[in-house]
C-alpha positions as CSV (number, residue, x, y, z in Angstrom):
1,X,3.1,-2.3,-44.0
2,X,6.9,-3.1,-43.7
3,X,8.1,-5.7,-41.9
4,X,9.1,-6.1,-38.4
5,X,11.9,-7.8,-36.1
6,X,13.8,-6.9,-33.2
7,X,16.1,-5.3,-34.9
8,X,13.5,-2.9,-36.8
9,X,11.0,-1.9,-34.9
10,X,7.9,-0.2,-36.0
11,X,7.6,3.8,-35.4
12,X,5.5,3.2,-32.8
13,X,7.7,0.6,-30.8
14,X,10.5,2.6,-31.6
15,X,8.9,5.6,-29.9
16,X,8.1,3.3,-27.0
17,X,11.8,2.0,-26.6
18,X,13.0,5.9,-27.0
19,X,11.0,6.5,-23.7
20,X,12.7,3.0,-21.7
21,X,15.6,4.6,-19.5
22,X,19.4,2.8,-20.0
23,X,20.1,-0.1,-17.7
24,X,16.6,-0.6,-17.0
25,X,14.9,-3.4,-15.6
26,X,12.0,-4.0,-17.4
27,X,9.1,-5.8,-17.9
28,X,7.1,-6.0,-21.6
29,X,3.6,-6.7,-20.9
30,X,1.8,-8.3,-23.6
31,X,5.3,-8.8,-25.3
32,X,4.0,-11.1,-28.4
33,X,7.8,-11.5,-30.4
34,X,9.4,-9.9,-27.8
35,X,10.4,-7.8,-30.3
36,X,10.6,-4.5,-28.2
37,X,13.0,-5.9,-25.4
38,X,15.2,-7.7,-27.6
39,X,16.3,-4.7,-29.4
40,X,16.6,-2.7,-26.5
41,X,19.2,-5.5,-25.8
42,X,20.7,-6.0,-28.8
43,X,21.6,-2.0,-28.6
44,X,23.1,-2.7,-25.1
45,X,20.3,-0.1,-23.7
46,X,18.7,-2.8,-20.9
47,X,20.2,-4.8,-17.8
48,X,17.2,-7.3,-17.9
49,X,13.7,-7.7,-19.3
50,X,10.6,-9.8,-18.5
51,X,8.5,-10.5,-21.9
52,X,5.3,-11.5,-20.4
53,X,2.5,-13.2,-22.4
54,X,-1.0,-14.2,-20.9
55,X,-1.4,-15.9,-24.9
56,X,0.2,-19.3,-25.4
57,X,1.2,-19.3,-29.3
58,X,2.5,-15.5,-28.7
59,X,4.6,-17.0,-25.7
60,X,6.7,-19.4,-28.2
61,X,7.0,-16.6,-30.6
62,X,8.6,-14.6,-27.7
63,X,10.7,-17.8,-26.8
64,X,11.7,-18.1,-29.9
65,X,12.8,-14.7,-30.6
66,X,14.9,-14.8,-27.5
67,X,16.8,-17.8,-28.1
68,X,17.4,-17.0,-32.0
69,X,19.1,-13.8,-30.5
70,X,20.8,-15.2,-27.9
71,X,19.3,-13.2,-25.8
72,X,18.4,-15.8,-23.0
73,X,20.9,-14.4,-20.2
74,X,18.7,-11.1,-20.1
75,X,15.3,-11.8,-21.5
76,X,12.9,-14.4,-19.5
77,X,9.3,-15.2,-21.6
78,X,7.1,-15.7,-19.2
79,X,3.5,-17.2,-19.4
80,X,1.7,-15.5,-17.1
81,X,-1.6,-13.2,-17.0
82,X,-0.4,-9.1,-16.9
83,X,1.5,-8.5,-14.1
84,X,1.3,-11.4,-13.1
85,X,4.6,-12.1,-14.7
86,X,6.8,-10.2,-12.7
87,X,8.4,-11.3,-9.3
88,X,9.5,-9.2,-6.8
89,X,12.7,-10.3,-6.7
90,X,12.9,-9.4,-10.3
91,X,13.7,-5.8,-9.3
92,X,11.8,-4.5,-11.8
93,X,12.0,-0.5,-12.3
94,X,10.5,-0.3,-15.9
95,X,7.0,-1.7,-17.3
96,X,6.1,-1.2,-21.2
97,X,2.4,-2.0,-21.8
98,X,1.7,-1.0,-25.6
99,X,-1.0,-2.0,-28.2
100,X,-3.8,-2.7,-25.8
101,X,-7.0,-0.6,-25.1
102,X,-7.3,1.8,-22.7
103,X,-9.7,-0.6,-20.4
104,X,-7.1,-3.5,-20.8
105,X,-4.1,-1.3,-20.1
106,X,-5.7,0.2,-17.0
107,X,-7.1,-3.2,-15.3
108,X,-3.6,-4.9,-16.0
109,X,-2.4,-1.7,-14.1
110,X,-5.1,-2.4,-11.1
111,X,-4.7,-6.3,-10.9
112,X,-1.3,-6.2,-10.2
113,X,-1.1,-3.1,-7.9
114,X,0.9,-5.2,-5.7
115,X,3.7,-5.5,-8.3
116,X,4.1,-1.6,-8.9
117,X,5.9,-0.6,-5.6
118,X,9.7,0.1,-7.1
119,X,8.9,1.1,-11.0
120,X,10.2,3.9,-11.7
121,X,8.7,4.5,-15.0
122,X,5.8,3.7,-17.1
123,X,5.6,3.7,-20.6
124,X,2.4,3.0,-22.3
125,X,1.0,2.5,-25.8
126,X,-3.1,2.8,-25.8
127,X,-4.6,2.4,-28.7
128,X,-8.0,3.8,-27.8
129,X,-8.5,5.2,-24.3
130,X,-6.3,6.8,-23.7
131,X,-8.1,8.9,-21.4
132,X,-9.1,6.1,-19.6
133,X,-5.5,5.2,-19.1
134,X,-4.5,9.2,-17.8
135,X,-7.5,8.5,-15.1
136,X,-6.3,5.6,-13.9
137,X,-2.6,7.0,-13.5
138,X,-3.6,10.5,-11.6
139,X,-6.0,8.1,-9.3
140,X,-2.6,6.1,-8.3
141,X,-0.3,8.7,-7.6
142,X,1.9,8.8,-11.0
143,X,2.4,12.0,-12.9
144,X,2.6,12.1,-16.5
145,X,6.1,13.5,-17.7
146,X,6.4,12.7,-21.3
147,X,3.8,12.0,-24.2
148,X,4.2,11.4,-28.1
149,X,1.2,10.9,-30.6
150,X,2.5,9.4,-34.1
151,X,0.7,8.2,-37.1
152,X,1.2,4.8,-38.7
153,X,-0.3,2.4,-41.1
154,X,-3.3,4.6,-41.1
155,X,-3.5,4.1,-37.4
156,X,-2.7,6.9,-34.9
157,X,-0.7,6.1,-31.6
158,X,-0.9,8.2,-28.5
159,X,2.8,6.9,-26.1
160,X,2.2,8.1,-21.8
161,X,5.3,8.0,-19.9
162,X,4.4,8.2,-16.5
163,X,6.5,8.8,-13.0
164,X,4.9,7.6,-9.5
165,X,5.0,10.7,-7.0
166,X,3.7,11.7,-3.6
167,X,1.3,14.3,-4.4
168,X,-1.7,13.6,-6.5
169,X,-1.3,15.4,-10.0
170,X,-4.3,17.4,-11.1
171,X,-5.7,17.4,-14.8
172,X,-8.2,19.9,-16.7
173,X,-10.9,17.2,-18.2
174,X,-9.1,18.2,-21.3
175,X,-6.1,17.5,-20.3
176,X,-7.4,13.9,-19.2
177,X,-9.0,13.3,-22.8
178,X,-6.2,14.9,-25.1
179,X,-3.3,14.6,-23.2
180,X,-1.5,17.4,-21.2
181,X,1.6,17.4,-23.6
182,X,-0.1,17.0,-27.1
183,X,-3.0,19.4,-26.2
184,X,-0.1,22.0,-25.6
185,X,1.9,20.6,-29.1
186,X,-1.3,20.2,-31.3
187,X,0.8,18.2,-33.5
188,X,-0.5,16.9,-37.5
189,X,-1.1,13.5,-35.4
190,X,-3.0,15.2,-33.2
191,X,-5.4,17.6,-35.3
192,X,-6.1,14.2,-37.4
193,X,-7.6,12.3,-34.9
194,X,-9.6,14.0,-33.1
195,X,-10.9,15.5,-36.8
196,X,-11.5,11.8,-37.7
197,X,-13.3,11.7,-34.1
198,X,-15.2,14.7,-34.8
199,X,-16.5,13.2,-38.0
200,X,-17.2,10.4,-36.9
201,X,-19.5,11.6,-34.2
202,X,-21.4,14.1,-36.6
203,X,-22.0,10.7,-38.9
204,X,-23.7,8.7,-36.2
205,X,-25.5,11.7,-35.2
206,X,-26.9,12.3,-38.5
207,X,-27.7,8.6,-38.6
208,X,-29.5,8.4,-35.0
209,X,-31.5,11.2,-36.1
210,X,-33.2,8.8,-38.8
211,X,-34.3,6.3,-36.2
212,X,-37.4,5.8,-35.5
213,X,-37.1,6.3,-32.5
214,X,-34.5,9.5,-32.0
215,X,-32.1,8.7,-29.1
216,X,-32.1,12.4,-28.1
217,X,-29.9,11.8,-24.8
218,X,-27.3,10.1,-26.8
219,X,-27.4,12.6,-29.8
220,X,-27.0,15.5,-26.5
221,X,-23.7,13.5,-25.5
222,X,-22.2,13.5,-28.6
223,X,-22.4,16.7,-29.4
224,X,-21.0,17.6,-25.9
225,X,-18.2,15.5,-26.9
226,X,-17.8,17.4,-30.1
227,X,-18.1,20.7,-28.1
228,X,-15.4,19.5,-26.3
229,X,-13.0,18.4,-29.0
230,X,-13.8,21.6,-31.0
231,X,-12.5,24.0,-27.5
232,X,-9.5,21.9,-27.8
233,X,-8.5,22.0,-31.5
């Protein structure tokens, strides 16, 4: 694994900070080193960012990062639970939430509702649930307009930029579990996953089939999901 600072990012950040317009306002949700907004302001790309951390050792490491930079005039650490962390009178546009679950990502989303009137953009880094994540956005009115699915460290990394609009978008269910954009790319990233996922599944099938007591509902799930998966590979 190679090392990482504000001014290298991993692949994954990196494709996270592509997504973050110029000049934007932003807020880094679970920030740790505030790695991700301080090189967005050390390449001049940012007016202002929030590094928000609910975790009090990350929160110092964020500090620190910022101050070691000089970056104090345009990033604020704050310690503070999601969205929690962002004022209004921040004028916010732009929130990055990346290396959460799907289930984390989605209730930070729904706690702070009340934060989300102006922001523009969303740009967010699941790293399971993604689905989850797509639900949650065509249930509040955004539309997803970009997506990227990378592999790293033997980890693979679906990015969802998302866009609030008027009109409810509508999703196929496999849209919702793969992703509108990478089930149209079917990219390396893509076929490896959901392989690993389809192997997985056949491997605690064949194991629940051993019990003693054979969960047969569960075993008809799974291979539903696999059905699934298999129609959209």
């Amino acid at each position: 694994m190679k090392l990482m600072d504000s001014l290298h990012l991993s692949k994954r950040l990196a494709t996270v900070a592509k997504y973050v317009p110029d000049d934007a306002r932003m807020a880094d949700i679970g920030s740790d080193h505030a790695y991700l907004p301080a090189n967005l302001a050390l390449n001049q790309r940012i007016d202002f960012a929030i590094a928000g951390e609910v975790a009090k050792g990350p929160f110092q490491n964020a500090q620190a990062e910022i101050s070691g930079h000089q970056l104090t005039k345009q990033i604020e650490a704050r310690l503070a639970d999601g969205l929690a962390a962002i004022e209004l009178s921040d004028r916010i546009d732009t929130i990055t939430i990346a290396g959460m679950g799907g289930t984390l990502i989605s209730d930070i989303l729904e706690q702070g509702k009340s934060k989300l009137s102006n922001i523009s953009r969303l740009v967010l880094e699941p790293n399971v649930g993604s689905e989850i994540v797509r639900t949650w956005l065509v249930d509040n009115y955004f539309e997803i307009t970009a997506e990227e699915i990378l592999s790293e460290d033997n980890h693979v990394y679906e990015i969802i930029v998302a866009e609030p609009v008027d009109l409810k978008a509508i999703y196929s269910d496999q849209e919702i579990l793969f992703g509108p954009f990478l089930l149209k790319e079917k990219s390396a990233a893509f076929n490896e996953k959901w392989q690993s996922q389809i192997n997985h599944l056949n491997e605690a099938i064949k194991q629940m089939e051993q019990a003693s007591k054979v969960p047969s509902e569960k075993i008809e799930e799974f291979k539903r999901e696999i059905s699934l998966i298999e129609e959209g590979l």
